[in-house]
C-alpha atoms as an extended CHARMM CRD file, in Angstrom:
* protein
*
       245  EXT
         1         1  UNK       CA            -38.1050000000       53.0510000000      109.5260000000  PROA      1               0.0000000000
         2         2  UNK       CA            -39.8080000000       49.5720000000      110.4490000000  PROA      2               0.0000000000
         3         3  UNK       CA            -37.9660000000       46.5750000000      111.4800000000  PROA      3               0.0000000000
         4         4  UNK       CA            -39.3060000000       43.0810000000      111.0540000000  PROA      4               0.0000000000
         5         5  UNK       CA            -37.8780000000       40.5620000000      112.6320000000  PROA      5               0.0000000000
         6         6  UNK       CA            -38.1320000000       36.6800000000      111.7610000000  PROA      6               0.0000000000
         7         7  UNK       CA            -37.1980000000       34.0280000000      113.9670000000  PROA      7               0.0000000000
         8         8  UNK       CA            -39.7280000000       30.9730000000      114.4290000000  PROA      8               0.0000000000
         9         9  UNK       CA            -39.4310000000       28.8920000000      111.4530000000  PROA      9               0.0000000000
        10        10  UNK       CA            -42.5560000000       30.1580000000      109.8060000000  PROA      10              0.0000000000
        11        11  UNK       CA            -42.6730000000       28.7190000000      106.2650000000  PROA      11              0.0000000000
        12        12  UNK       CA            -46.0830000000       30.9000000000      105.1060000000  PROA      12              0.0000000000
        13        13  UNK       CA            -45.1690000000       33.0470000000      102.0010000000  PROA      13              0.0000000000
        14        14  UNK       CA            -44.3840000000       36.4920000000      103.2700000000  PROA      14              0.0000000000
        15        15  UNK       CA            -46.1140000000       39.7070000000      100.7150000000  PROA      15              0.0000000000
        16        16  UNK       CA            -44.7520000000       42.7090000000      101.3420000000  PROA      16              0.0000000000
        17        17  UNK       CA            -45.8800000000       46.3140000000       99.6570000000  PROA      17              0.0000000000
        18        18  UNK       CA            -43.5950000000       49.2820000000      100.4510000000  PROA      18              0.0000000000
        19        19  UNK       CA            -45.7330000000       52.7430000000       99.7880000000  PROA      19              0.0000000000
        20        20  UNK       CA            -44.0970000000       56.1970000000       98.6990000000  PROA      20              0.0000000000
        21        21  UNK       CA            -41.1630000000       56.8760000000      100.9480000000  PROA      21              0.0000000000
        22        22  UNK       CA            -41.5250000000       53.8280000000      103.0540000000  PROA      22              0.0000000000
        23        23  UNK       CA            -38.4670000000       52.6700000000      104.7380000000  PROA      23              0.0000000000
        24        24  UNK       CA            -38.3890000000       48.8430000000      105.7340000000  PROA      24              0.0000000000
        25        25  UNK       CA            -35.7830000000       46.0460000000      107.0600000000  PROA      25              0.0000000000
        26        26  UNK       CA            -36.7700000000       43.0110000000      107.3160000000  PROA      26              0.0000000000
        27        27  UNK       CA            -34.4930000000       40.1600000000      108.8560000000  PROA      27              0.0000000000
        28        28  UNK       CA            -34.9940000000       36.7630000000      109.1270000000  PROA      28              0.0000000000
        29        29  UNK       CA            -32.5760000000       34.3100000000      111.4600000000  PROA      29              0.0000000000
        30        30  UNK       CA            -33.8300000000       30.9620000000      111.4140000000  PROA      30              0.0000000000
        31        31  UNK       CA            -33.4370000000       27.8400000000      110.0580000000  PROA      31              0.0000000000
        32        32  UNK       CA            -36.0130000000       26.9170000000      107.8270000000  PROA      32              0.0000000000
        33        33  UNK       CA            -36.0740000000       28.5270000000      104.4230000000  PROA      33              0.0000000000
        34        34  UNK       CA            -38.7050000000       31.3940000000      102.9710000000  PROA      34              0.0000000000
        35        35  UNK       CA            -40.4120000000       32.5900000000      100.4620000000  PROA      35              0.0000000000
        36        36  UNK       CA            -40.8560000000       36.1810000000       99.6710000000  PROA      36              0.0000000000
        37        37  UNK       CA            -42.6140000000       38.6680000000       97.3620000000  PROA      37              0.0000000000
        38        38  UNK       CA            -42.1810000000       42.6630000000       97.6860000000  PROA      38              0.0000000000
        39        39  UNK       CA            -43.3450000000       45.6260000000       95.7870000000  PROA      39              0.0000000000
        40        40  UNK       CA            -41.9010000000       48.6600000000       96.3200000000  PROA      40              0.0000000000
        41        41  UNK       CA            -43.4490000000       52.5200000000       95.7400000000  PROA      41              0.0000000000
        42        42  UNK       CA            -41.7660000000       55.7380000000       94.7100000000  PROA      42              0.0000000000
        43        43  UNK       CA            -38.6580000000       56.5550000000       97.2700000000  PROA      43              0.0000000000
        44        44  UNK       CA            -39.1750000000       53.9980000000       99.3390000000  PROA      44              0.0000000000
        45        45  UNK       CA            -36.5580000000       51.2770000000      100.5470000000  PROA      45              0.0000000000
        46        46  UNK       CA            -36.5420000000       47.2960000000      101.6930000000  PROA      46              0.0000000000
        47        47  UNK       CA            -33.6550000000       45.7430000000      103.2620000000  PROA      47              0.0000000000
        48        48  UNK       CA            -33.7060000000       42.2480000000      103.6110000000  PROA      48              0.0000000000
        49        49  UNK       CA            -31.3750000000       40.2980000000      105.4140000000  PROA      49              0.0000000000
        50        50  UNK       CA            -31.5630000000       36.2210000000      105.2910000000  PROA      50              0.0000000000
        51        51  UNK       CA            -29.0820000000       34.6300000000      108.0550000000  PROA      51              0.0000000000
        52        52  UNK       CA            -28.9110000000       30.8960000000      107.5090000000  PROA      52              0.0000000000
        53        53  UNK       CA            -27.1870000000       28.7980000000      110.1250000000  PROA      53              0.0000000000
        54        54  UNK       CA            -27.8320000000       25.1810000000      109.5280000000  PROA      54              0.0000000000
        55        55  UNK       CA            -30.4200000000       23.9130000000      111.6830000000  PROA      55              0.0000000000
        56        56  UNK       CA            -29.0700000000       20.5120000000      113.4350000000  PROA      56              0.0000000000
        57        57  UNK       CA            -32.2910000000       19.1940000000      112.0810000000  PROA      57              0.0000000000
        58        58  UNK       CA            -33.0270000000       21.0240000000      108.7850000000  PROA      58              0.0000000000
        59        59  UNK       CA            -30.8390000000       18.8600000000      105.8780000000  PROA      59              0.0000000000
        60        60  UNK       CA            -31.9480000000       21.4530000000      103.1130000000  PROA      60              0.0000000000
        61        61  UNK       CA            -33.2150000000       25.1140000000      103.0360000000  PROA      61              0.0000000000
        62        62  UNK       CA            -34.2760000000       26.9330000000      100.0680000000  PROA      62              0.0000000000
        63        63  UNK       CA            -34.8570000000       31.3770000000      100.4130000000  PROA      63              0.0000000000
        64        64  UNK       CA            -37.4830000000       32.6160000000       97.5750000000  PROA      64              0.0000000000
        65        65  UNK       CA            -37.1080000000       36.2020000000       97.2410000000  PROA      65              0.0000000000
        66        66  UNK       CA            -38.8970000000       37.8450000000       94.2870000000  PROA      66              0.0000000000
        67        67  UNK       CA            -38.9080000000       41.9860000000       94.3370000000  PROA      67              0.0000000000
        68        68  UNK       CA            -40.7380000000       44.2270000000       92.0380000000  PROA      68              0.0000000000
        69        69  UNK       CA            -38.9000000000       47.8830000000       91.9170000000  PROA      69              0.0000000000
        70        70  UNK       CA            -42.4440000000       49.4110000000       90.3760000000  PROA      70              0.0000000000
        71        71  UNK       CA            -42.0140000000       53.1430000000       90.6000000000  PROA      71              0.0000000000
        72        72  UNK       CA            -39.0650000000       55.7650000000       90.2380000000  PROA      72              0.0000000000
        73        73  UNK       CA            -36.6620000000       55.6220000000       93.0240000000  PROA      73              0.0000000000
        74        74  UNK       CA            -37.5030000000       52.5840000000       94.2970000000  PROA      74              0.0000000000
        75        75  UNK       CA            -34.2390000000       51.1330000000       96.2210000000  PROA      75              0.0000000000
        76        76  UNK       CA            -33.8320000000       47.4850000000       97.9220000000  PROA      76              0.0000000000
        77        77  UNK       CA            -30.9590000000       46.0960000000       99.2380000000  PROA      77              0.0000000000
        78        78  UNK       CA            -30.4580000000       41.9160000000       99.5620000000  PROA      78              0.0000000000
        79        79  UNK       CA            -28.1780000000       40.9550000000      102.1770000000  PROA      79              0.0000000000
        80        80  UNK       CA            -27.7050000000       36.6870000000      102.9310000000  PROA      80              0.0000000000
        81        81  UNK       CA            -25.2130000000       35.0540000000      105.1470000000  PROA      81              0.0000000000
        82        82  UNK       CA            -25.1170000000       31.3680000000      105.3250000000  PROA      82              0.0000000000
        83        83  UNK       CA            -22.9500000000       29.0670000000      107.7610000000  PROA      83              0.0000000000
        84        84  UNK       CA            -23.3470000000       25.4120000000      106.7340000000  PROA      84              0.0000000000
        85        85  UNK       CA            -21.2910000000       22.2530000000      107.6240000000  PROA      85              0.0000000000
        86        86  UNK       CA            -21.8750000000       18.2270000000      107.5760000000  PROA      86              0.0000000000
        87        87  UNK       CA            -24.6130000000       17.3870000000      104.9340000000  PROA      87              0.0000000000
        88        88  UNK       CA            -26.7240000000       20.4670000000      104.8400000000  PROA      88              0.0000000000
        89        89  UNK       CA            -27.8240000000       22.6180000000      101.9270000000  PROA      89              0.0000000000
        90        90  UNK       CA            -28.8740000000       26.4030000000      101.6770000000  PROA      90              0.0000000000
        91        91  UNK       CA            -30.4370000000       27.6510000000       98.1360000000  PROA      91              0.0000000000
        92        92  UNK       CA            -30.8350000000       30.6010000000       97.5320000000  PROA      92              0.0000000000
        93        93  UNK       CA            -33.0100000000       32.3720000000       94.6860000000  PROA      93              0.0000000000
        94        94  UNK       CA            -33.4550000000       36.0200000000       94.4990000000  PROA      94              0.0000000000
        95        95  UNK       CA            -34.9770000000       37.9560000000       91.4590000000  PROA      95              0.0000000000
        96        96  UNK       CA            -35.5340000000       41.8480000000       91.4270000000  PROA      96              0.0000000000
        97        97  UNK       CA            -37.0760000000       43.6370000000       88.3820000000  PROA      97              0.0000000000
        98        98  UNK       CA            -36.2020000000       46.7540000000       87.6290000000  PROA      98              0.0000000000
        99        99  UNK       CA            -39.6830000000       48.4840000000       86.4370000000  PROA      99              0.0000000000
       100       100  UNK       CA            -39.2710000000       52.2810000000       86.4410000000  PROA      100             0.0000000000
       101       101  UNK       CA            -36.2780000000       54.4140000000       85.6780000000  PROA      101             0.0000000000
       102       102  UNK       CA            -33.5580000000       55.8550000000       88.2210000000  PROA      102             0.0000000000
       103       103  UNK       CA            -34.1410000000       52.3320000000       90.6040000000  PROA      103             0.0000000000
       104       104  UNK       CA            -31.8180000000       50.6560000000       92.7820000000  PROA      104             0.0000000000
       105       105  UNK       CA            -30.7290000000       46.9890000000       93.4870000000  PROA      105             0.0000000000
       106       106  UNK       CA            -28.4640000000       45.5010000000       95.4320000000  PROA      106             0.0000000000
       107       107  UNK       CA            -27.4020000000       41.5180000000       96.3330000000  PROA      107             0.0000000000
       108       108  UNK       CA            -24.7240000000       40.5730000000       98.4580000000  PROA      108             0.0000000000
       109       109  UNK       CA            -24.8360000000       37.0130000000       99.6730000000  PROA      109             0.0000000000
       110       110  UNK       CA            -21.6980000000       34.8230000000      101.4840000000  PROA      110             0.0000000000
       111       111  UNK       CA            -20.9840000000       31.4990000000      102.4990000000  PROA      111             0.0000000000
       112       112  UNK       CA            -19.2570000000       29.3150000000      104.8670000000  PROA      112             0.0000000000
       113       113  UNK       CA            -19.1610000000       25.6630000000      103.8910000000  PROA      113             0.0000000000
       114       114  UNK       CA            -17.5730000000       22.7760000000      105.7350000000  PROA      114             0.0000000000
       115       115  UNK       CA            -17.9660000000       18.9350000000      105.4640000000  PROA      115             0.0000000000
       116       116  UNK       CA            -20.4030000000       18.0810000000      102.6350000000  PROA      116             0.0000000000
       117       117  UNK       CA            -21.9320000000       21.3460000000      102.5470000000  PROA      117             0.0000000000
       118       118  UNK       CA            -23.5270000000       22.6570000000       99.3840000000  PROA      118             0.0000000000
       119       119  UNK       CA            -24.3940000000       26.2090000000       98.9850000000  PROA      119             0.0000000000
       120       120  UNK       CA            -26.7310000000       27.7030000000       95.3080000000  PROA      120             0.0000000000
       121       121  UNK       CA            -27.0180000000       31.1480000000       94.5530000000  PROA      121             0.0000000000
       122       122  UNK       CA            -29.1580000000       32.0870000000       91.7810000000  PROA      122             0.0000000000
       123       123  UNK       CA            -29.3450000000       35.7160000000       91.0500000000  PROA      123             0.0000000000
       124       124  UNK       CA            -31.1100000000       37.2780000000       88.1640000000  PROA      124             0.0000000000
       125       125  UNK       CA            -31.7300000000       41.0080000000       88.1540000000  PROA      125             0.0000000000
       126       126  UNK       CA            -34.1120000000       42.1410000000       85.1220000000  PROA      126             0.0000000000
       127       127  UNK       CA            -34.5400000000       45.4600000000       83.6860000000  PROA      127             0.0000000000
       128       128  UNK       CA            -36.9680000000       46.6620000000       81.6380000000  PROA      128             0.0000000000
       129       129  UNK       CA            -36.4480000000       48.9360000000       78.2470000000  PROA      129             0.0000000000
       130       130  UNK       CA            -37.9650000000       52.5010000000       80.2430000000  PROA      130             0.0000000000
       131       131  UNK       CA            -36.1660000000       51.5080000000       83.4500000000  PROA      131             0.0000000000
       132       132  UNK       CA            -33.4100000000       54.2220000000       82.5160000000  PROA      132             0.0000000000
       133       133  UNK       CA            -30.7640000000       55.6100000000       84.7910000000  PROA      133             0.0000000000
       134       134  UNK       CA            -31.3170000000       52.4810000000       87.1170000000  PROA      134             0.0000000000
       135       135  UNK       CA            -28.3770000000       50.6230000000       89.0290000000  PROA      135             0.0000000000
       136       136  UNK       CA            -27.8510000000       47.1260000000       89.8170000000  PROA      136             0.0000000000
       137       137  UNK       CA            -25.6390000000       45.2710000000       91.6490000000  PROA      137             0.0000000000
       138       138  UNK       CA            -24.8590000000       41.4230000000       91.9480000000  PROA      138             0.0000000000
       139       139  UNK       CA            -22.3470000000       39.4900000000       94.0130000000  PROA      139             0.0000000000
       140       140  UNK       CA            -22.2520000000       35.8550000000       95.9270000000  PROA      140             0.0000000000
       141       141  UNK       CA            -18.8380000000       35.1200000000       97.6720000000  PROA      141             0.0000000000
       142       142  UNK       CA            -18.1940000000       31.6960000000       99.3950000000  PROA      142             0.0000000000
       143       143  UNK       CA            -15.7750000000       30.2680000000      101.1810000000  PROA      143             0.0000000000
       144       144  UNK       CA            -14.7070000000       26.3930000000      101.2120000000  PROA      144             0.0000000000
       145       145  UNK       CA            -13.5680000000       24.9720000000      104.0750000000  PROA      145             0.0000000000
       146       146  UNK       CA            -13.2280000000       21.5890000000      103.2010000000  PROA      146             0.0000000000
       147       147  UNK       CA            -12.1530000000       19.9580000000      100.1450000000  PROA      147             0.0000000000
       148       148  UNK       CA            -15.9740000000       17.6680000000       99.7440000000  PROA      148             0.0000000000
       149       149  UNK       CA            -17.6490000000       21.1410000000      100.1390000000  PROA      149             0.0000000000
       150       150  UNK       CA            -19.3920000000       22.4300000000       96.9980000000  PROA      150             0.0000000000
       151       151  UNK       CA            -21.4810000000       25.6240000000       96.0360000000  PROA      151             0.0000000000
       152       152  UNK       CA            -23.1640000000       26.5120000000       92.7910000000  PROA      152             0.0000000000
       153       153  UNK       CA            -23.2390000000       30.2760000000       91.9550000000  PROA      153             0.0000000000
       154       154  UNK       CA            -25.0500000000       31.6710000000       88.9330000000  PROA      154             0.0000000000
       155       155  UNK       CA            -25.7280000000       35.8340000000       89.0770000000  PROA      155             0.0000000000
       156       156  UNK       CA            -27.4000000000       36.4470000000       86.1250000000  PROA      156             0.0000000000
       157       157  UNK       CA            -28.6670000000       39.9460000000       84.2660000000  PROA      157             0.0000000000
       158       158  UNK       CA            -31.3050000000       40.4960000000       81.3340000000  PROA      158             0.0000000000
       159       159  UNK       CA            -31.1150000000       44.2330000000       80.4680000000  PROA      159             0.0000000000
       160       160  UNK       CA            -33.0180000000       45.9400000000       77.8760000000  PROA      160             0.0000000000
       161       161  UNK       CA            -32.4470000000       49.6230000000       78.9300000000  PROA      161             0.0000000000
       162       162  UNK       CA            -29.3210000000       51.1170000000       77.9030000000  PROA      162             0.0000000000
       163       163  UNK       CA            -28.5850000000       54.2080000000       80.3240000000  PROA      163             0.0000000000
       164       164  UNK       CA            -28.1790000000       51.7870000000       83.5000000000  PROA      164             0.0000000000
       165       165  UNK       CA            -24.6930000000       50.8080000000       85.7870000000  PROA      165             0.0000000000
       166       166  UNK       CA            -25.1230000000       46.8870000000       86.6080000000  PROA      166             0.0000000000
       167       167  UNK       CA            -22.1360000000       44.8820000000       87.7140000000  PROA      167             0.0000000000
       168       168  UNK       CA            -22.7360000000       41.1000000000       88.8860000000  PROA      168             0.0000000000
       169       169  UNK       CA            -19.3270000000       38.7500000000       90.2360000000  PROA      169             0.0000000000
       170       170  UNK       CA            -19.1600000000       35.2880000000       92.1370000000  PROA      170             0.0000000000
       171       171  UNK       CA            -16.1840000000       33.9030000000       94.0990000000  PROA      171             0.0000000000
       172       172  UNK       CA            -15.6210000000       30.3360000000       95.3470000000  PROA      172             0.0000000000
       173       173  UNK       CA            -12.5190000000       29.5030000000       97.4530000000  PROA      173             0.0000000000
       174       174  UNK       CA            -10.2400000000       28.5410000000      100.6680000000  PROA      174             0.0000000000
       175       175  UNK       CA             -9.1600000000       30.4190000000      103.2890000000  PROA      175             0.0000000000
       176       176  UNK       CA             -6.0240000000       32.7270000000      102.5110000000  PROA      176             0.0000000000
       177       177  UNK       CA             -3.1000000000       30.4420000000      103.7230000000  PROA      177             0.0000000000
       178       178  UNK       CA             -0.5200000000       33.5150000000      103.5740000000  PROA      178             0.0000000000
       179       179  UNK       CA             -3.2250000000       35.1430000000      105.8380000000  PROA      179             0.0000000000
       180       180  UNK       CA             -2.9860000000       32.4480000000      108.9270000000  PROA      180             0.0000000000
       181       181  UNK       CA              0.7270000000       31.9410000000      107.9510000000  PROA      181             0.0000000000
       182       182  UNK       CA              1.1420000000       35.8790000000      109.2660000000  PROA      182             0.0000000000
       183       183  UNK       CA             -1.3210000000       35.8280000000      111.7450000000  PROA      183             0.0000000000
       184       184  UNK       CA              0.3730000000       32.2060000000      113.3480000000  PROA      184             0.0000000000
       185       185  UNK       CA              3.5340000000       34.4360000000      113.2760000000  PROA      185             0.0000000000
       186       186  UNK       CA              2.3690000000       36.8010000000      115.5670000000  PROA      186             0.0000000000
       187       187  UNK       CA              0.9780000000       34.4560000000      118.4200000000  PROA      187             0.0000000000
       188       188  UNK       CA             -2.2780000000       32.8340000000      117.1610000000  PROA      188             0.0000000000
       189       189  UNK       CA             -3.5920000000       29.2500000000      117.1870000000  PROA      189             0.0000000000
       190       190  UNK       CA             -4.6900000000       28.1580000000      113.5950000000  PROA      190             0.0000000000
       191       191  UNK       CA             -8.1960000000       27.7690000000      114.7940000000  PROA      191             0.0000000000
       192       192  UNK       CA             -8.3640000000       31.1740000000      116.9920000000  PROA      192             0.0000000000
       193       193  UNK       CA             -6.5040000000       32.9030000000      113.4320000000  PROA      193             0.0000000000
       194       194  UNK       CA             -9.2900000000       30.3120000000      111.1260000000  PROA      194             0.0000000000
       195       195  UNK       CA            -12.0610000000       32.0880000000      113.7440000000  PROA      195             0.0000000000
       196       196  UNK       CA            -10.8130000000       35.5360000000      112.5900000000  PROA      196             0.0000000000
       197       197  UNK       CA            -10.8270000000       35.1410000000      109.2710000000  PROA      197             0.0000000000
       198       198  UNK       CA            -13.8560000000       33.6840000000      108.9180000000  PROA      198             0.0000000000
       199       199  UNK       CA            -15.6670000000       36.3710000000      111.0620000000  PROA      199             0.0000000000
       200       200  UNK       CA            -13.9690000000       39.0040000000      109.0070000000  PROA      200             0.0000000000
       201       201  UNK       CA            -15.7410000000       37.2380000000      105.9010000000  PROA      201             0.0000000000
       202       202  UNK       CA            -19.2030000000       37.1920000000      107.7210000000  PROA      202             0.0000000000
       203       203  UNK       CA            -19.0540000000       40.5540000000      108.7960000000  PROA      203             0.0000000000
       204       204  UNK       CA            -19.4090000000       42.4520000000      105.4290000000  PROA      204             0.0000000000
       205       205  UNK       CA            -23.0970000000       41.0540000000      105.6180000000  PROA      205             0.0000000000
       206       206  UNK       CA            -23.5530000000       42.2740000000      109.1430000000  PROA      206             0.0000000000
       207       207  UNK       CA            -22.2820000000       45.6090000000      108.9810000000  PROA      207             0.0000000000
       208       208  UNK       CA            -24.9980000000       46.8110000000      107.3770000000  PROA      208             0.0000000000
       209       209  UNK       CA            -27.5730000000       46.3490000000      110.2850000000  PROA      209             0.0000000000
       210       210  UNK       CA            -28.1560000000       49.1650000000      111.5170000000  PROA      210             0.0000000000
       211       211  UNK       CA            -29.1220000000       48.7210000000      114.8980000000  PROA      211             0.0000000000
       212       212  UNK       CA            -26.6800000000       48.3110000000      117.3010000000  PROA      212             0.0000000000
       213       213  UNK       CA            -28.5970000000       45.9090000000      119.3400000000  PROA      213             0.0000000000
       214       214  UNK       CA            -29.9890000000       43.7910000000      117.0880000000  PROA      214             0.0000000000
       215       215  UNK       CA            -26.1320000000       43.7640000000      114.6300000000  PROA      215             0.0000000000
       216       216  UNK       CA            -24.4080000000       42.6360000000      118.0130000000  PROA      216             0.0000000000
       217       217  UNK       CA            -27.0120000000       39.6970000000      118.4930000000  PROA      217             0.0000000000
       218       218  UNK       CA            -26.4340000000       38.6120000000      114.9480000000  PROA      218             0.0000000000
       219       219  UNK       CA            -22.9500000000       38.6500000000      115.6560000000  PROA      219             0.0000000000
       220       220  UNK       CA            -23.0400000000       36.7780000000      118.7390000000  PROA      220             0.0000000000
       221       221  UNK       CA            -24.8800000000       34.3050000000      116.4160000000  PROA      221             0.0000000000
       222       222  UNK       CA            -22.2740000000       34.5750000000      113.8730000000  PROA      222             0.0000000000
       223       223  UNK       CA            -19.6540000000       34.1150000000      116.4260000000  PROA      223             0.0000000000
       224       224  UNK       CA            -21.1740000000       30.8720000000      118.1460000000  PROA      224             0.0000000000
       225       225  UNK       CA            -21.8790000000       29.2140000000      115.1090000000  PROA      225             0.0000000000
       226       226  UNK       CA            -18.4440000000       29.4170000000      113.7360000000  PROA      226             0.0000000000
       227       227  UNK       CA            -17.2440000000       27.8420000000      116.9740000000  PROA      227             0.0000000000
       228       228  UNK       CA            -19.5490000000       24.8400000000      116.1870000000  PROA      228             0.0000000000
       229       229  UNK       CA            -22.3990000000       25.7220000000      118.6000000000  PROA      229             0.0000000000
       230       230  UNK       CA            -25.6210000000       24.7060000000      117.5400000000  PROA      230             0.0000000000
       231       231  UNK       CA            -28.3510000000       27.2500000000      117.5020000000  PROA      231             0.0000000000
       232       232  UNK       CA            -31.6960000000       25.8850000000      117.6740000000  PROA      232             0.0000000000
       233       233  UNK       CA            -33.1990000000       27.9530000000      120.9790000000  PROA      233             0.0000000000
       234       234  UNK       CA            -36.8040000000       26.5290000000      119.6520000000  PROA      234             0.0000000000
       235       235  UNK       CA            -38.4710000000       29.3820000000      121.7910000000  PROA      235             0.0000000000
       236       236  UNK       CA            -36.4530000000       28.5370000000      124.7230000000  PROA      236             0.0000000000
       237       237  UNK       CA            -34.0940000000       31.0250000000      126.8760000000  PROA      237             0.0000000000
       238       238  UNK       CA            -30.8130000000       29.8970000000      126.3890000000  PROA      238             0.0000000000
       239       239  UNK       CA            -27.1510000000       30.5220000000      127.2380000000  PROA      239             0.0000000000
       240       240  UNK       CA            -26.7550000000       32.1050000000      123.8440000000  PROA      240             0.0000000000
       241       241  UNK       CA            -28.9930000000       35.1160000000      124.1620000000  PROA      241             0.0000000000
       242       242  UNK       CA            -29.8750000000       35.2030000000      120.4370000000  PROA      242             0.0000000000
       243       243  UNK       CA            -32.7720000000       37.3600000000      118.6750000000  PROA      243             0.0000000000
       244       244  UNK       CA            -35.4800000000       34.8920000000      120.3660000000  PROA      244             0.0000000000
       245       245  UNK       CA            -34.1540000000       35.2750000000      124.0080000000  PROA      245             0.0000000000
């Protein structure tokens, strides 16, 4: 398995062409957006994972992501976290065909908004009349922090096969209030029990890094950002010690 890591704002379009029973994760941390095209053999895999954290001086970031499942078995997994606040904007697009039979899909994006945010999703996931036996799945989760905070969600599925398992659902909402009412109860300040709660919501995207190093890194990222540090290391050691440092 080959890991690709992203992290210096590089806006070139990215082409990326999995062979038979090619394993590849690809991650990208940084704050400008990208644009993506895959195609991916017989038993092979691409995870992608697309961490956006508001750049102090990026004010709108769009992700690209177009993947072309072309032979039986073909798997790819689409995994986006994005932490936004004041004015900012993250869109995201993602399209996967579904070309050959028994192929597998998978999108799981969440947000974070504060202030002014705004957040997109657009999600289509296309399968093809022989694509038989294939499984797709579609979901975008966000959560609202402040009332002027807005996201747009819009998973989407044209199938023409009938043998298939797809499944697509969106959530927008506030933090549980029962939740910090119990967790207050036992001790917690509303913005140490707000922390928590947020982090559990994050996590679900970085679980499914695989690499110990590298998921604790993203975390620390995660962590940071949530406490309203900016990260913007711009090459630059810094007291953060994310993926750059």
């Amino acid at each position: 398995m080959k890991t690709d890591i992203y992290t210096d704002n590089g806006t070139s379009p990215l082409n990326f062409a999995l062979s038979a029973n090619e394993h590849r994760v690809v991650i990208f941390a940084q704050e400008t957006g990208i644009t993506m095209q895959a195609k991916i053999g017989a038993d092979a895999q691409l995870d992608i994972f697309l961490f956006n954290f508001g750049g102090s001086n990026i004010d709108s970031t769009t992700n690209n992501i177009n993947i072309d499942l072309i032979s039986k078995n073909a798997r790819a997994n689409i995994y986006g976290l994005y932490l936004i606040d004041k004015h900012q904007k993250v869109y995201n697009e993602i399209e996967v065909y579904h070309n050959s039979p028994n192929t597998y899909s998978n999108q799981l994006f969440k947000g974070i908004l504060d202030d002014s945010a705004q957040g997109k999703f657009y999600g289509r996931i296309f399968i093809k009349k022989d694509a038989q036996k294939t499984e797709a799945r579609q979901n975008n989760h966000n959560l609202l922090i402040s009332s002027k905070a807005k996201c747009e969600t819009k998973p989407f599925l044209e199938i023409y096969a009938d043998d298939v398992k797809c499944s697509h659902g969106a959530t927008t909402g506030q933090i549980d209030e029962l939740a910090l009412f119990y967790m207050r109860q036992r001790g917690l300040s509303l913005k140490t029990a707000r922390n928590l709660l947020m982090t559990a919501f994050a996590s679900e995207i970085t679980s499914h890094i695989t690499s110990e190093q590298t998921r604790e890194k993203i975390d620390n990222m995660v962590a940071g950002r949530l406490s309203n540090e900016s990260i913007n290391c711009s090459g630059k050691r810094c007291e953060y010690k994310c993926l750059d440092c």
